[in-house]
N, C-alpha and C positions, 0 to 999 in steps of 0.2 A: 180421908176417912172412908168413902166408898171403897177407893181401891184395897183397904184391909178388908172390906167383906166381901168384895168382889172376886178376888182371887182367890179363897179357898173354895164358895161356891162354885165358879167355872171347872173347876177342879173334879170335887164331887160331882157335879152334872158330868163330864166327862168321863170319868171313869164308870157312872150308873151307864150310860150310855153304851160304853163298851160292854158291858155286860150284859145291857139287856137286845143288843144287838147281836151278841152270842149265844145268848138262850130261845133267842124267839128264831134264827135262822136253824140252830141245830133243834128245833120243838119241829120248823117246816118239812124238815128234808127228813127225819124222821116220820110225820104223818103221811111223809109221798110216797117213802118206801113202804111204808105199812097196806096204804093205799095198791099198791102195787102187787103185794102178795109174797114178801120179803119173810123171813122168820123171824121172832123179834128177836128170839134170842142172841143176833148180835149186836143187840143195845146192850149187853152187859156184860160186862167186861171181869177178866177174868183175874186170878192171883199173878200170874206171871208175868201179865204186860204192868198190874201195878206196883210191883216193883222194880221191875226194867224203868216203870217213870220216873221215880224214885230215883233210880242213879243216874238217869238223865239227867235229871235238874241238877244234883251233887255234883253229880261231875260237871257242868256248864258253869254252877256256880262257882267250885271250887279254881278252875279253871280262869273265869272273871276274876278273881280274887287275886288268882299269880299274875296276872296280866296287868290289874290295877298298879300293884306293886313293885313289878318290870316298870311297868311306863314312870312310875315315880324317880327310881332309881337311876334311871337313864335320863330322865330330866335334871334330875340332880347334877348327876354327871356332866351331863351338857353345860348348865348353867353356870358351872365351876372349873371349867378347861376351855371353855370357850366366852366369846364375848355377844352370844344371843341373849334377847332378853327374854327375862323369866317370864314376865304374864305371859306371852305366850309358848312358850314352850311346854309349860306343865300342863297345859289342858290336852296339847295336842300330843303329847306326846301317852299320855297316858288316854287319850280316848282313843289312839292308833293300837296301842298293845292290848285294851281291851279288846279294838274288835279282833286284832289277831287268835288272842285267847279263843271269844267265841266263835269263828272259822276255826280252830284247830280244836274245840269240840265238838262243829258239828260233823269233822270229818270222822273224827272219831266214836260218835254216836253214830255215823251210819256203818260203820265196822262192826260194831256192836252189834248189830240187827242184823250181819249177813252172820 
């Protein structure tokens, strides 16, 4: 019984966590620069990098998504021409393709930017 309520709290406090760990270092380094005599103007950010983020994210997602699918496929494969066993195979093989996916976006997100 605790541990049903335990574990979506840890959770929440985790993820508030990561957020407010993100906001209050980028509120510092912002006041330092200010402090320093920086122009603020490039706190705000323009139409072109937000949509360049925009296809960042699409394309790393979309990418995850083929990677997902690859590693199913090939575990599939595996576990029906060969005699591994499945519980592990599926996990591993499909969290290896993921991260291939996402290496083979971030190469490609930095192509993007030159």
């Amino acid at each position: 019984m605790l541990g049903d309520i335990l574990i979506p709290m840890s959770f929440f406090l985790a993820v508030f966590g990561v957020f407010y760990l993100y906001l209050s270092t980028r509120n510092r380094e912002r006041l330092a620069l200010i402090e320093k005599g920086v122009d603020a103007s490039i706190f705000m950010s323009g139409g072109k990098s937000k949509s360049s983020f925009h296809k960042v994210i699409l394309l790393n997602f979309a990418l995850l998504l083929m990677g997902i699918g690859v590693g199913t496929f090939i575990a599939l494969l595996l576990t029906t021409y060969t005699s591994l066993n499945q519980d592990g195979i599926y996990p591993a093989t499909i969290f290896t393709m993921a991260g291939v996916s996402l290496f083979v976006g971030f190469n490609m997100t930095k192509k993007m930017d030159e």
